[in-house]
DRENTI-744480 format. One record per residue (C-alpha): residue in three letters; residue number from 1; x, y, z. Coordinates in steps of 0.02 Angstrom, whole numbers, plus 50000, padded with zeros to 5 digits. Layout:
<rs>
+-----+-----+-------+-------+-------+
:  aa :   i :  east : north :    up :
+-----+-----+-------+-------+-------+
: ALA : NUM :     X :     Y :     Z :
...
+-----+-----+-------+-------+-------+
</rs>
This chain:
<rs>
+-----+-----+-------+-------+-------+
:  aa :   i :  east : north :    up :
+-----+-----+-------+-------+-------+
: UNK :   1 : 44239 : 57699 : 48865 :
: UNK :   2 : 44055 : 57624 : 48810 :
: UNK :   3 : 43939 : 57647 : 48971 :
: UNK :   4 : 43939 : 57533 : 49084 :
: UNK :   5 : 43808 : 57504 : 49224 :
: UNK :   6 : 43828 : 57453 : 49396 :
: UNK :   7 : 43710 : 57396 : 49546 :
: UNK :   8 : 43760 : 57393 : 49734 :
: UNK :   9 : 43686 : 57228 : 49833 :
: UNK :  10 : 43586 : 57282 : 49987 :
: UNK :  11 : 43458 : 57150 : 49988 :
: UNK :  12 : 43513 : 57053 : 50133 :
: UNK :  13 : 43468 : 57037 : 50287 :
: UNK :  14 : 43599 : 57086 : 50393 :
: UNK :  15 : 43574 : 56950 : 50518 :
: UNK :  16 : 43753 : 56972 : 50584 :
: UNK :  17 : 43750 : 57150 : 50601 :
: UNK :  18 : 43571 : 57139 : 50723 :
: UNK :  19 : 43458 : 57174 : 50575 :
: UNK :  20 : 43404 : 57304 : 50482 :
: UNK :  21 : 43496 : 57405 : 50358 :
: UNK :  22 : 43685 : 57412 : 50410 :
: UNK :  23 : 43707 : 57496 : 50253 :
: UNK :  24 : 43656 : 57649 : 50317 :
: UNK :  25 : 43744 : 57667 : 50469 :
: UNK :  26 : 43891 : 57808 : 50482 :
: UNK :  27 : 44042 : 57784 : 50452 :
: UNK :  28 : 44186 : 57932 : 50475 :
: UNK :  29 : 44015 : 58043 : 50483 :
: UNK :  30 : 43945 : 57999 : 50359 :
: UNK :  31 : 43813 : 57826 : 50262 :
: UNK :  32 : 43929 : 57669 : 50223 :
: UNK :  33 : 43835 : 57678 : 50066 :
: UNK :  34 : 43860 : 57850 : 50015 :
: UNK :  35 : 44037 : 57799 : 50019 :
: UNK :  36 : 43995 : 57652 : 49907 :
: UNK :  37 : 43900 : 57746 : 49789 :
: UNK :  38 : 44034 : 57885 : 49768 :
: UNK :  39 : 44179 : 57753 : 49730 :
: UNK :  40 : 44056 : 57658 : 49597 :
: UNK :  41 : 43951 : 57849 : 49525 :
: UNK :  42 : 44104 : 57911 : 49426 :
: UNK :  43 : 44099 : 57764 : 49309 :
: UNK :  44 : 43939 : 57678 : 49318 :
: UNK :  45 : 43780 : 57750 : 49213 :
: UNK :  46 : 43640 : 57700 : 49263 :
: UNK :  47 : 43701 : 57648 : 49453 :
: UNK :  48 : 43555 : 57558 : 49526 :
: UNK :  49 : 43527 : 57493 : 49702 :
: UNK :  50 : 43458 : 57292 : 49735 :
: UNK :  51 : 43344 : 57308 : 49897 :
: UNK :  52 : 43194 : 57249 : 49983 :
: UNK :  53 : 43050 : 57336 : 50056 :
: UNK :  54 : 43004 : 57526 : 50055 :
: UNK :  55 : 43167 : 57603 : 49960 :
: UNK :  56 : 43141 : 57770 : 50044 :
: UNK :  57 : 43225 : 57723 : 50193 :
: UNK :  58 : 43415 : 57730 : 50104 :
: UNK :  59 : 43363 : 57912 : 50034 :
: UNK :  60 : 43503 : 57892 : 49889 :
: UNK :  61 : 43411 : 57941 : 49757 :
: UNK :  62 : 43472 : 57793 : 49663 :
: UNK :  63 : 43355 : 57687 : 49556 :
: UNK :  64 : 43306 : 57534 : 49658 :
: UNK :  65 : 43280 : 57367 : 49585 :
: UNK :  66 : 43213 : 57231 : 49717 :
: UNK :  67 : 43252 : 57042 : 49705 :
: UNK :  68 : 43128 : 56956 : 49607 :
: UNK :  69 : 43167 : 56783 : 49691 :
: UNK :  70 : 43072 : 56754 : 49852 :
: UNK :  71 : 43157 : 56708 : 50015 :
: UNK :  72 : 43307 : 56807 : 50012 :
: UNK :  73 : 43418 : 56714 : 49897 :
: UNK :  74 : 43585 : 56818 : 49918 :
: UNK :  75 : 43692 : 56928 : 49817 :
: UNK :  76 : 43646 : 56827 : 49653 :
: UNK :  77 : 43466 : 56867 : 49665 :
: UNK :  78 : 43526 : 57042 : 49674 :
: UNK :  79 : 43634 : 57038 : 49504 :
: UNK :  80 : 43496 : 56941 : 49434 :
: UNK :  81 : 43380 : 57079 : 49462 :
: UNK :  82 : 43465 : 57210 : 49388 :
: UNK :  83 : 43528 : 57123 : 49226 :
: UNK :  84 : 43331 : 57088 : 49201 :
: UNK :  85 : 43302 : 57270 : 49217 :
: UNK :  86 : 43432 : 57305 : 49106 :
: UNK :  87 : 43368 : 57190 : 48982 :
: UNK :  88 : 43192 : 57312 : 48983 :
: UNK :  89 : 43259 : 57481 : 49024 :
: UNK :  90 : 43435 : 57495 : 48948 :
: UNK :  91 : 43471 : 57348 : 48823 :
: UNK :  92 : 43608 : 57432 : 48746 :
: UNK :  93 : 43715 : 57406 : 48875 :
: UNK :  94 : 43839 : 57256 : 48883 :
: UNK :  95 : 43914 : 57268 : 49052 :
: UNK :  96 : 43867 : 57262 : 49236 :
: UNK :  97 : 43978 : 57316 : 49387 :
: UNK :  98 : 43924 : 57257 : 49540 :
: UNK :  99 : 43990 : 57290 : 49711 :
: UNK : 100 : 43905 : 57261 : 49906 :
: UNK : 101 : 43828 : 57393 : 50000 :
: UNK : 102 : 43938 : 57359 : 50158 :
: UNK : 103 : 44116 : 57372 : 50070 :
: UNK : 104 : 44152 : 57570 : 50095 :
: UNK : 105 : 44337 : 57558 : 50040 :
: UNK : 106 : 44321 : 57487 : 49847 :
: UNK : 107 : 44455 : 57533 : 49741 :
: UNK : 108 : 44450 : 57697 : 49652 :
: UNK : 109 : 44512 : 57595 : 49512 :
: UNK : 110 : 44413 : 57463 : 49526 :
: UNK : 111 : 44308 : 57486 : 49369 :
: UNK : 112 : 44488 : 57520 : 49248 :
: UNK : 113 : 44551 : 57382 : 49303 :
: UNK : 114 : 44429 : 57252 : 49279 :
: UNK : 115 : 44395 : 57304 : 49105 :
: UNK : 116 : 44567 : 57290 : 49073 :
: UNK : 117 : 44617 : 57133 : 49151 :
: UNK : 118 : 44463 : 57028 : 49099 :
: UNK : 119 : 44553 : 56978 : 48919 :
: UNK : 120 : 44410 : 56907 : 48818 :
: UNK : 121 : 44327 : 56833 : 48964 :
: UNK : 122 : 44155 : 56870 : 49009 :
: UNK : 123 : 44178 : 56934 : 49175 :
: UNK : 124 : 44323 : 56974 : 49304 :
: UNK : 125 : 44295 : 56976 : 49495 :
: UNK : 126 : 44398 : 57051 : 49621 :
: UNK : 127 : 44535 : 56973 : 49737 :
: UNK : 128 : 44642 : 57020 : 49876 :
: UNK : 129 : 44763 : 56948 : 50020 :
: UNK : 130 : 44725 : 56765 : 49937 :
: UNK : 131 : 44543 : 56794 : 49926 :
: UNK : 132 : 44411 : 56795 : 49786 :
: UNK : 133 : 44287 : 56896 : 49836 :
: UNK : 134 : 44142 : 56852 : 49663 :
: UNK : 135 : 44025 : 56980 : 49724 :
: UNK : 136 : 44130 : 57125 : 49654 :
: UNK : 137 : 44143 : 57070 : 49484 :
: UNK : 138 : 44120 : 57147 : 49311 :
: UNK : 139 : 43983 : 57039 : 49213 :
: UNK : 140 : 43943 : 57030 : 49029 :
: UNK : 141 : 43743 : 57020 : 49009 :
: UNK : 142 : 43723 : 56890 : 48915 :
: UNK : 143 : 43774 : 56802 : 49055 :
: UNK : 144 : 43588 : 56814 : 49122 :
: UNK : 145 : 43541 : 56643 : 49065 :
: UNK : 146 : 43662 : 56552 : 49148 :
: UNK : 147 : 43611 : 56659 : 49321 :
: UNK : 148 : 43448 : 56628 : 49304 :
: UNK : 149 : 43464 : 56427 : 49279 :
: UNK : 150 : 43599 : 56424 : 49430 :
: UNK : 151 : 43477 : 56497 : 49540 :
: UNK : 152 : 43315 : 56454 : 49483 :
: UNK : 153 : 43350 : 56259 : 49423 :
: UNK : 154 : 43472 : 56217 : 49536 :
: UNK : 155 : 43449 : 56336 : 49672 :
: UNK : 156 : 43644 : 56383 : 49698 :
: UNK : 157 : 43650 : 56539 : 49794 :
: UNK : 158 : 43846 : 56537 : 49796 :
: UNK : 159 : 43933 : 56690 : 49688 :
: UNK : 160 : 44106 : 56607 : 49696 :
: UNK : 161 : 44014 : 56464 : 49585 :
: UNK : 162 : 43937 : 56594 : 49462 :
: UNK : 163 : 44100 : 56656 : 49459 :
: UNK : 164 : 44159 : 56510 : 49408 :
: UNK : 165 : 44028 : 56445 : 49304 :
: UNK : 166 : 44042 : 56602 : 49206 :
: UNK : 167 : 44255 : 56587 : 49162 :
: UNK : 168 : 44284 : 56767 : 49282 :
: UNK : 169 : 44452 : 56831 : 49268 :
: UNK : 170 : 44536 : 56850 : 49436 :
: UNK : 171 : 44575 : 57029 : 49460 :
: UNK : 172 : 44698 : 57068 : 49625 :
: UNK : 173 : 44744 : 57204 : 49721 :
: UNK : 174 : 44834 : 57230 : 49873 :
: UNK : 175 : 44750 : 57199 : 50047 :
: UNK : 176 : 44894 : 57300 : 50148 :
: UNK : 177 : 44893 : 57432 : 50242 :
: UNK : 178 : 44722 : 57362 : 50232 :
: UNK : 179 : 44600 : 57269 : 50126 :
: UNK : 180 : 44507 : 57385 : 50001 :
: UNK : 181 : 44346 : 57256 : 50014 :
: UNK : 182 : 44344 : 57237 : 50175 :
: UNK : 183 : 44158 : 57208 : 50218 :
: UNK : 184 : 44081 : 57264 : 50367 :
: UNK : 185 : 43957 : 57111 : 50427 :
: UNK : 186 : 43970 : 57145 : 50615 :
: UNK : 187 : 43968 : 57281 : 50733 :
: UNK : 188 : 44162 : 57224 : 50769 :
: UNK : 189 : 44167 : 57256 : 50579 :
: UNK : 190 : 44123 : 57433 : 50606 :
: UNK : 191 : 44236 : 57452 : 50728 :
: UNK : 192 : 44377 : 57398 : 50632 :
: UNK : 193 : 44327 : 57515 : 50471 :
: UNK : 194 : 44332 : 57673 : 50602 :
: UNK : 195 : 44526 : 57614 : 50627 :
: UNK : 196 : 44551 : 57602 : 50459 :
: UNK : 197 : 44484 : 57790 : 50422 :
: UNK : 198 : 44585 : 57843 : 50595 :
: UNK : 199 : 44748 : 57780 : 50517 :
: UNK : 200 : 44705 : 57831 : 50325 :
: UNK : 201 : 44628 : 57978 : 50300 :
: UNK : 202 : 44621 : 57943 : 50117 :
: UNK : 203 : 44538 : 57770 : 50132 :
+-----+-----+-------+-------+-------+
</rs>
């Protein structure tokens, strides 16, 4: 398999959570996104991180690549910064993974099957218990134009319409015994992940 790269979005706010970085908070003992970065590591070369402010903070190690759009524009800001590093540090490579920082329970095959379900389409996102969810999606480069005019010219911050805009693949998995992106947005969220690990050690 070609390499592939992949970036984890943790350039939000977390306005829900109470602020800060809920990314780093524990989860089973140990950093909701060390969990992230271990399911997305074995496939993803270079894995790179979309964050604001002083990157120290996550102590990952990862290469961090901060939105270039100001005011916080969302997840899409994030993809859009690392397919423009890409296009400078590693233009070789055709496709980007990218997941959220706050979804600790991605697929193991989440990678596999994208690659293999997308047909000849440009990109695939992930799905699950009747939901899209377009920020876990598997995106063809030269899809970096049309990003860039969605969210520059018409200022759409919405990754379902990217998704769309772009022809993604719908890729599903099963969200029982419990959703495998499952994002944690609250403290309730939190909660809720603990259960999860309580009840499924392998999770």
């Amino acid at each position: 398999m070609a390499a592939i790269a992949g970036v984890i979005l943790a350039g939000g706010l977390s306005r829900r959570f109470g602020g800060g970085d809920k990314t780093v908070h524990q989860l089973g003992g140990r950093p909701i996104l060390r969990r992230v970065i271990d399911r997305l590591s074995p496939g993803c070369a270079p894995l790179l991180l979309n964050a604001n402010g002083d990157a120290s903070r996550f102590g990952v190690g990862l290469a961090v690549v901060p939105d270039a759009l100001p005011g916080h524009p969302g997840p899409l800001a994030g993809l859009l910064a690392a397919m423009d590093h890409l296009a400078v540090d590693s233009p070789d490579l055709e496709w980007l993974l990218s997941a959220p920082g706050d979804a600790p329970f991605l697929p193991p095959d989440l990678l596999t099957r994208l690659l293999a379900e997308k047909d000849d389409a440009p990109a695939a996102c992930a799905a699950s218990g009747g939901r899209l969810h377009p920020v876990v999606g598997l995106w063809h480069v030269s899809l970096r134009p049309l990003l860039r005019r969605l969210l520059v010219e018409e200022d759409e911050r919405r990754a379902g319409r990217f998704a769309a805009a772009a022809g993604a693949t719908r890729v599903a998995w099963e969200a029982q015994p419990y959703d495998p992106f499952l994002n944690i947005n609250t403290p309730e969220d939190l909660a809720s992940a603990e259960a999860v690990l309580a009840a499924y050690s392998g999770a």
